[in-house]
C-alpha positions in Angstrom: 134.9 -43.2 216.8 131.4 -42.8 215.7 128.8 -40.1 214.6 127.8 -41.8 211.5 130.4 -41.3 209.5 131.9 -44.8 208.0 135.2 -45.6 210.0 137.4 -45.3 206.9 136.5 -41.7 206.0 137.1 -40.9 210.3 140.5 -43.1 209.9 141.3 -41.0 206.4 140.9 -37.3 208.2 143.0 -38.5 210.6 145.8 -39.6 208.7 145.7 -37.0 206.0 146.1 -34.3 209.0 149.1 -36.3 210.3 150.0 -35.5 206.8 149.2 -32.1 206.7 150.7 -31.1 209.9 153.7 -32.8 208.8 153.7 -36.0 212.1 154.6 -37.9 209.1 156.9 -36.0 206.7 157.5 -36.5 202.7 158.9 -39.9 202.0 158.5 -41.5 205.6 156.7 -44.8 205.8 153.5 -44.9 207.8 153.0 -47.5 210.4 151.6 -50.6 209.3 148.1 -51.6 208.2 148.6 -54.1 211.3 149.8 -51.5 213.5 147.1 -49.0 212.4 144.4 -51.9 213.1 145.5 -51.6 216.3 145.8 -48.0 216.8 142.2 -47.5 215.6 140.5 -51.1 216.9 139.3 -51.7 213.6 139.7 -54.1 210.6 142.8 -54.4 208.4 139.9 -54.1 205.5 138.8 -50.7 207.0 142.3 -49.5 207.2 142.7 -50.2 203.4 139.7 -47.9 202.6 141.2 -45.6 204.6 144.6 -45.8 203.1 143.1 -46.0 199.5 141.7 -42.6 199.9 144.7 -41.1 200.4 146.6 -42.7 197.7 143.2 -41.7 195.5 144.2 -37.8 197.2 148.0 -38.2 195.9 149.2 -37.7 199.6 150.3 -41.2 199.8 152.0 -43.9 197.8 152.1 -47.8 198.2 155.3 -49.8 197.6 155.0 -53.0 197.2 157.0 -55.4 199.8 158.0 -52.0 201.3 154.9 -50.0 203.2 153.3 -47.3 202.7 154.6 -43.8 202.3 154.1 -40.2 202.7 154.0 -39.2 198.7 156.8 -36.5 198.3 154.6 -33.4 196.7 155.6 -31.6 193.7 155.6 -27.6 194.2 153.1 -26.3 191.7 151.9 -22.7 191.7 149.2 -23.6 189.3 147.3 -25.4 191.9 146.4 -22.5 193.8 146.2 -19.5 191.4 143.8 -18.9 188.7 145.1 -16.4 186.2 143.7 -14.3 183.3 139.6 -14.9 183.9 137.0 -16.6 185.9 135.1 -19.4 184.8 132.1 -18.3 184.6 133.2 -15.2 182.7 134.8 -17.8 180.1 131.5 -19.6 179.8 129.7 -15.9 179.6 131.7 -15.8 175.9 130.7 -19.1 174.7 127.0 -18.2 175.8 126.4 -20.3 178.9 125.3 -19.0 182.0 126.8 -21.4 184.6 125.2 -21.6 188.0 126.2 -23.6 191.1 124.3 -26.5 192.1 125.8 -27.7 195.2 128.1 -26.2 197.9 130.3 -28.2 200.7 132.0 -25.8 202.8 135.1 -27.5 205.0 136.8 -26.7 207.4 140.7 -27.9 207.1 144.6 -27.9 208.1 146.6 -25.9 205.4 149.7 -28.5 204.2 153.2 -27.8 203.8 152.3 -26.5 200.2 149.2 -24.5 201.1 150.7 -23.0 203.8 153.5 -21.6 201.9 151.2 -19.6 199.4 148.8 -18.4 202.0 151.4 -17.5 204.2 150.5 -19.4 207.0 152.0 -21.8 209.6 151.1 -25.7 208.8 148.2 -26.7 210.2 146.3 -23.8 210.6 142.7 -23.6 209.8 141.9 -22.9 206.3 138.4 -23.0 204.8 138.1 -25.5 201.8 135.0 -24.2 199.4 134.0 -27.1 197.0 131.6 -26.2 194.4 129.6 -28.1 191.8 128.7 -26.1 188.6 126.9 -26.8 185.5 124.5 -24.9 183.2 121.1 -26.5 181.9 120.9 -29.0 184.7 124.4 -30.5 183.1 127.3 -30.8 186.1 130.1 -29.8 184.3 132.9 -29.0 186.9 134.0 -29.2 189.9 135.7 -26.1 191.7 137.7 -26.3 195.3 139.2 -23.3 196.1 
């Protein structure tokens, strides 16, 4: 692995698609930090970062004196639909004018959940759009659809 991105973050895509094209399915443990040291030739230290970004991502859980696990996700609708009114027409009332400030356009693997509400097949591509938006050089929010 190289290209300038830190290990970790590499090591983290990588176990968040096993993830997301269900390799590793809802409750199973992961292999070991030991065993993923291995795997990726790289420090048990490094595979903590790694593994704390997906705990930080709620895709997996830690238990102690057990392993690691695949975090079983809770089916929410809300996650994925916004109802009623955009936000920038909300902040139109209250008399801001909200602008974006920075855009990060990704290219992903739709999850089990994701899948199911775009009707698509887990692991096809899916286009993450991550916005930054504020109004009078404030950040106030921060939008992934």
């Amino acid at each position: 692995m190289s290209n300038g991105i830190p290990y970790y973050i590499q090591i983290s895509d990588e176990l968040r698609s096993n993830i997301q094209i269900e390799k590793w399915q809802e409750g199973e443990k992961i292999p070991t930090e030991m065993e993923l040291c291995e795997i990726y030739h790289v420090s048990r230290i490094t595979i903590r970062k790694a593994i704390d970004e997906l705990v930080k991502d709620n895709l997996l859980v830690r238990k102690r004196a057990k392993g690691t696990f695949v975090k079983k996700s809770e089916v929410d609708s809300s996650n994925y639909f916004t109802l009623v009114k955009s936000f920038t027409e909300e902040m139109k009332e209250v008399g801001k004018l909200v602008e974006t400030t920075k855009v990060n356009v990704l290219i992903t693997h739709a999850d089990k959940n994701l899948a199911k509400y775009l009707n698509l097949s887990i692991g096809e591509k899916v286009i993450v759009l991550k916005r930054l938006r504020g109004y009078d050089k404030k950040t106030i929010g921060l939008f992934i659809t």
